[in-house]
Backbone as CSV, one residue per row, in Angstrom:
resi,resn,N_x,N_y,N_z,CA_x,CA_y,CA_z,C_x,C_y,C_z
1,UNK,4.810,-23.318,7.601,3.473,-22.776,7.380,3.098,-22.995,5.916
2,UNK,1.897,-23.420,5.815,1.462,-23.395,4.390,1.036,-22.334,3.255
3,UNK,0.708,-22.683,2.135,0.391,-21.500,1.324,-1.134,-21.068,2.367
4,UNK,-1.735,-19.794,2.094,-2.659,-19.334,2.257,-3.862,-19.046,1.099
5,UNK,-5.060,-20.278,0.609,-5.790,-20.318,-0.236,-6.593,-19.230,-0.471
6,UNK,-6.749,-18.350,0.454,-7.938,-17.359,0.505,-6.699,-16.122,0.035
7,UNK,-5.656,-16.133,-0.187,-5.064,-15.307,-0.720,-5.681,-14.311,-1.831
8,UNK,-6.312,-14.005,-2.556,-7.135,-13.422,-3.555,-8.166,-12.798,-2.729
9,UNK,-9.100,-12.998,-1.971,-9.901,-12.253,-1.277,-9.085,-11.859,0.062
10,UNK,-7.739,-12.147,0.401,-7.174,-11.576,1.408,-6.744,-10.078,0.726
11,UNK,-5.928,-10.371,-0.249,-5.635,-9.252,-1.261,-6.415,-8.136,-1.532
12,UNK,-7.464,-8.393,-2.012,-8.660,-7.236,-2.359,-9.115,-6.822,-1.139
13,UNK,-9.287,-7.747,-0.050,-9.667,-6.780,1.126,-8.920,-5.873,1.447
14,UNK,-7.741,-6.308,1.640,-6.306,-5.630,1.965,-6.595,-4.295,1.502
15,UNK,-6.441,-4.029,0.040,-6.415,-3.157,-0.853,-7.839,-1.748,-0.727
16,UNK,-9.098,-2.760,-1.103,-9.798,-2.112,-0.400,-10.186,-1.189,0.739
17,UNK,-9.633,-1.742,1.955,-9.442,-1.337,3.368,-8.802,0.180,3.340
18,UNK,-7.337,-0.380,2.712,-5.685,0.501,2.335,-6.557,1.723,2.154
19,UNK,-6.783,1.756,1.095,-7.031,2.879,0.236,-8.128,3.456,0.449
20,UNK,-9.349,3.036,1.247,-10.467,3.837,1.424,-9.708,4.440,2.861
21,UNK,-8.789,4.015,4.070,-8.038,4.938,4.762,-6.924,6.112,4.214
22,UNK,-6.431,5.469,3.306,-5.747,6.570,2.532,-6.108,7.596,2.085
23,UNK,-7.408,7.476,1.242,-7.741,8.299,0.163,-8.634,9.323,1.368
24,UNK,-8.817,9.030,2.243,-9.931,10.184,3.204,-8.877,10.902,4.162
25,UNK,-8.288,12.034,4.498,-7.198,12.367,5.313,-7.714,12.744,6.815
26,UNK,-8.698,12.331,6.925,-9.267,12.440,8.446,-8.906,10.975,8.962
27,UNK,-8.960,9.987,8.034,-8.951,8.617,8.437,-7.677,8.095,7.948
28,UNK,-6.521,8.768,7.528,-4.962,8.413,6.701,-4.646,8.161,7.826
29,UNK,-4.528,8.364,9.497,-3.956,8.219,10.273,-3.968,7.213,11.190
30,UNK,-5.338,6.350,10.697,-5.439,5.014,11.288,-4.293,3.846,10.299
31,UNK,-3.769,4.270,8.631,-3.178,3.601,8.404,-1.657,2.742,9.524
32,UNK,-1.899,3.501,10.178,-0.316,3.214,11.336,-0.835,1.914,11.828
33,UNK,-1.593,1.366,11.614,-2.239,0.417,12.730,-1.764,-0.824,11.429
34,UNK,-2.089,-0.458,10.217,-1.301,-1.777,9.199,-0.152,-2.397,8.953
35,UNK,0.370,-1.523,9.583,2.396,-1.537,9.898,2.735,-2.278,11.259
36,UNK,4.014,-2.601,11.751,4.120,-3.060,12.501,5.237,-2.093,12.465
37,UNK,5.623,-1.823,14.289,6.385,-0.801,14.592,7.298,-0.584,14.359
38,UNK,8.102,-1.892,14.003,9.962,-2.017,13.834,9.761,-2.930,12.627
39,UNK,8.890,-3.566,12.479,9.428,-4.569,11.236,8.595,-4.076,9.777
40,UNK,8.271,-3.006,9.514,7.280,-2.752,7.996,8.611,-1.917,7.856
41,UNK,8.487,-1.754,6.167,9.102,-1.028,5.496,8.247,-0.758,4.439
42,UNK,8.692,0.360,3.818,7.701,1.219,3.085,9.348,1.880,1.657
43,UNK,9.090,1.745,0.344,9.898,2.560,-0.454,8.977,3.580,-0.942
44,UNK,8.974,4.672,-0.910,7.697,6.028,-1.684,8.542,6.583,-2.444
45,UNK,8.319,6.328,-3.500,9.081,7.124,-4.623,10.626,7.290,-4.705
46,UNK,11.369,5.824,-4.239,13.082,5.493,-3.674,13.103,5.910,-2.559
47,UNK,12.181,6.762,-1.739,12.483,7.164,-0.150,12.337,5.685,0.476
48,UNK,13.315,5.308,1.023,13.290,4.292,1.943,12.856,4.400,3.276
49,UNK,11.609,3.691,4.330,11.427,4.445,5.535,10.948,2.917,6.056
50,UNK,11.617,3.096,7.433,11.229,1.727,8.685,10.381,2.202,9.400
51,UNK,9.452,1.233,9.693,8.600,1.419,11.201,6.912,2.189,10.804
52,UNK,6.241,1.809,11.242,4.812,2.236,11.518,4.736,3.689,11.649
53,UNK,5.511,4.509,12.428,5.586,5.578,12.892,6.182,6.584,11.752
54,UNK,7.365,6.089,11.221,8.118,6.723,10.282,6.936,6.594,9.083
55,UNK,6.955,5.661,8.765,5.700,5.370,7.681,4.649,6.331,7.622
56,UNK,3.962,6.498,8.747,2.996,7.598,8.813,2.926,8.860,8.669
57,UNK,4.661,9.174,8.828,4.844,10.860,9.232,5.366,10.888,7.203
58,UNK,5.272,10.233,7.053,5.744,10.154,5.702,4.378,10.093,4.751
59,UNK,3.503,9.507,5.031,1.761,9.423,4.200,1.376,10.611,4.986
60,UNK,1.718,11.400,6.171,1.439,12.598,6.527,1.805,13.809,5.960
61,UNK,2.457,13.877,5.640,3.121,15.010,4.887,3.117,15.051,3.572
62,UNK,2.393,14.335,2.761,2.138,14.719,1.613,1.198,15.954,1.108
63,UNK,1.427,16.786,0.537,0.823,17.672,-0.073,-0.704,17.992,-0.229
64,UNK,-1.332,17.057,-0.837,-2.763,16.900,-1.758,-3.584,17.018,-0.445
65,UNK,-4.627,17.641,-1.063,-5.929,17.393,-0.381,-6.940,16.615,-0.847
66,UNK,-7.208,16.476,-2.216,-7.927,15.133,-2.476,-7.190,14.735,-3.548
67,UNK,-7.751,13.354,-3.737,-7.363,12.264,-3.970,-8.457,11.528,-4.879
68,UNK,-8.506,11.115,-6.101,-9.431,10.280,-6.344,-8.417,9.216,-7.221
69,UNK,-9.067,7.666,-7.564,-7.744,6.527,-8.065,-9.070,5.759,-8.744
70,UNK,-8.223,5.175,-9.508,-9.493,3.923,-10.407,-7.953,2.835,-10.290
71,UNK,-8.414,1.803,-9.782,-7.640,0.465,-9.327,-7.988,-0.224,-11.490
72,UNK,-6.678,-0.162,-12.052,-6.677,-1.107,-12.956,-6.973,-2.573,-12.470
73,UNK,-5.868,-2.956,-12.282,-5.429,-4.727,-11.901,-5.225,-4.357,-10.032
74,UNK,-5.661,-5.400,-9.401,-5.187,-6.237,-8.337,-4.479,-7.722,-8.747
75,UNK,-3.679,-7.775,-8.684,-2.933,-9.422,-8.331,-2.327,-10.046,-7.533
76,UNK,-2.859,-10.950,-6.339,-2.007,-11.312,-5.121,-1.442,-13.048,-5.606
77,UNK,-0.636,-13.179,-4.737,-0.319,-14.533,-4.900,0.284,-14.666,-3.659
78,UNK,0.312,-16.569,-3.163,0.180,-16.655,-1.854,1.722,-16.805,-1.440
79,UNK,2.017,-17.107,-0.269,3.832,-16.666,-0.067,4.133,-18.102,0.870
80,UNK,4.534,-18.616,0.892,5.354,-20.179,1.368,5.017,-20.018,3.595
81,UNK,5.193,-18.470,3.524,5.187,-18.411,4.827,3.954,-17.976,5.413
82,UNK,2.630,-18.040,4.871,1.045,-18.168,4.529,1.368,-16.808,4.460
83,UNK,1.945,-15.026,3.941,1.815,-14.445,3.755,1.377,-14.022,1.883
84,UNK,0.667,-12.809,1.807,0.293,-12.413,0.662,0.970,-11.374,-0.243
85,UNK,1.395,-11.406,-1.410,2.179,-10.355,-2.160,0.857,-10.008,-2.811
86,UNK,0.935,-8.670,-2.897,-0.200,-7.969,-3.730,0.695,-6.927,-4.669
87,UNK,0.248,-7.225,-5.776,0.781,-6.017,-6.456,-0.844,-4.937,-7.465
88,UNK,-0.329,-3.901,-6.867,-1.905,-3.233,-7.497,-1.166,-2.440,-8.469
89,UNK,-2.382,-1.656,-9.821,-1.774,-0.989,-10.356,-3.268,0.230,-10.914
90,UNK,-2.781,0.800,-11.063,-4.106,2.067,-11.259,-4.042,3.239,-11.771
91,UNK,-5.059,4.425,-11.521,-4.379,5.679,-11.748,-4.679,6.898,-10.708
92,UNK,-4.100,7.590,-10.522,-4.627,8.601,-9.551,-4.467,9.801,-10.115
93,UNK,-5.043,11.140,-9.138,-5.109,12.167,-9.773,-5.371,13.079,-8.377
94,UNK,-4.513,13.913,-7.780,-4.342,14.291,-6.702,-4.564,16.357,-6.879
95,UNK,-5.700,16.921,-6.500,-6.176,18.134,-6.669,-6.347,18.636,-7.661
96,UNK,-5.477,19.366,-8.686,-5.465,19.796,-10.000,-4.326,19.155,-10.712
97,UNK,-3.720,18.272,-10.298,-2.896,17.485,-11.084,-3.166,16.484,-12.109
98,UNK,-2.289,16.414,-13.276,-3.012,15.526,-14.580,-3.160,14.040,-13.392
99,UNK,-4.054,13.148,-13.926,-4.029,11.826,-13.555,-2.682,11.086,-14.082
100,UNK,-2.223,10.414,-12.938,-0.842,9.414,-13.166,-0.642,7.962,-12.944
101,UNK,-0.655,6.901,-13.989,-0.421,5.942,-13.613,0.349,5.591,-12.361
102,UNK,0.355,4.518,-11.603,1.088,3.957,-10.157,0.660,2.795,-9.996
103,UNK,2.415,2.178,-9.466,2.154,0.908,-8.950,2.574,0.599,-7.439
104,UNK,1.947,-0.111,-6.955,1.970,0.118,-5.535,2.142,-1.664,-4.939
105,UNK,2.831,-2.112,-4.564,3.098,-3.489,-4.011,3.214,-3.522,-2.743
106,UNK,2.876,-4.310,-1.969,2.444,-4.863,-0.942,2.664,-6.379,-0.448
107,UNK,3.009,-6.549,0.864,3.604,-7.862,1.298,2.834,-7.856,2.819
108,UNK,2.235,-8.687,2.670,1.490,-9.159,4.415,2.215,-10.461,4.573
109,UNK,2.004,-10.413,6.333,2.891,-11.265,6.628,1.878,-11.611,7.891
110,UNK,1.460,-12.892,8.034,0.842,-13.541,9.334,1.218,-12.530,10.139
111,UNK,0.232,-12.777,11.441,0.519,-12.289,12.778,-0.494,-12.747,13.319
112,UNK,-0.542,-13.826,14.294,-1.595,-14.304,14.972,-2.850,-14.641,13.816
113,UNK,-4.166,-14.368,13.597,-5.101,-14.377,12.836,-5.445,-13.478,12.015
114,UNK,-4.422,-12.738,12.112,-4.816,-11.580,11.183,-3.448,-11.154,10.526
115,UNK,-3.165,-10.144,9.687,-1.579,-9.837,8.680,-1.519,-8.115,9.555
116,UNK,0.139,-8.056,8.819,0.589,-6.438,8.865,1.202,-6.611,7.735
117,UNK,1.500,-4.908,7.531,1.896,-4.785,5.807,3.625,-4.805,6.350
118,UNK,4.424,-5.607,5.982,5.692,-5.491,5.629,6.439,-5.021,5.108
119,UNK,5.806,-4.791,3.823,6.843,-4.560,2.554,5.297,-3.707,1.928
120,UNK,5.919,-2.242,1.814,5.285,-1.416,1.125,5.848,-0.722,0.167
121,UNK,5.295,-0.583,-1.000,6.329,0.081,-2.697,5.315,0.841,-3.302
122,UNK,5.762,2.025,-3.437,4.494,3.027,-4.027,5.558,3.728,-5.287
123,UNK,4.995,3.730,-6.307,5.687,4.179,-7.499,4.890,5.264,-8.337
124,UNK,5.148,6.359,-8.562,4.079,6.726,-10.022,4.751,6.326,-11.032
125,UNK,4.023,5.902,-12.282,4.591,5.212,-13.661,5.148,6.728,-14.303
126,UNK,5.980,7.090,-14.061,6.453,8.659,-14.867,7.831,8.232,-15.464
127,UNK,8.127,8.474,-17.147,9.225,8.204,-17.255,9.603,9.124,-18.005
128,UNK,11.567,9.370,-17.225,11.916,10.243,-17.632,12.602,10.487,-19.877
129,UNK,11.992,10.820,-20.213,12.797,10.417,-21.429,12.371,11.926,-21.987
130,UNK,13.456,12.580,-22.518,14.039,13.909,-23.006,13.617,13.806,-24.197
């Protein structure tokens, strides 16, 4: 399979899409549909989790009730197997909590005419230093 040229507007859609389901928690629960059942993986903060299902009960149970983010950088680049690596980076700020840098990476992978997210990495930039 070849590179995928539209990679850059595959990316930002991607991202776009992601996060306007994320950020609304009436609509967080259609994210399950971006995963694929047995083959996505997701790391949230070193929690390691397989599967669409697991994935969800995991963006389910987070705490916050709102959510607001300002997207610094998007950067995708295209993948040998016409899939897309996206790596985003931004800031968020979740109810009365200070705003926190995060980086969040992302891996689509073909499927017929359209992608699923594979490889999901959600980080906040917090470092520990005493």
């Amino acid at each position: 399979m070849a590179l995928n040229l539209q990679y850059e507007e595959i990316g930002k859609g991607f991202v776009t899409q992601y996060y306007a389901l994320f950020d609304d928690s009436a609509r967080r629960p259609n994210l399950v549909n971006l995963y694929n059942a047995e083959l996505s993986f997701m790391t949230f903060e070193g929690q390691q989790i397989q599967g669409a299902a697991k994935i969800l009960e995991k963006l389910q149970s987070l705490a916050f009730q709102n959510i607001s983010r300002v997207l610094t950088a998007v950067d995708s680049q295209p993948m040998f197997d016409g899939g897309v690596l996206i790596n985003v980076l931004g800031r968020l700020q979740c109810d009365d909590d200070p705003p926190h840098a995060y980086s969040q990476t992302f891996v689509l992978k073909p499927i017929g005419t359209s992608f699923f997210c594979a490889h999901d990495i959600f980080r906040l930039n917090i470092h520990n230093s005493a």
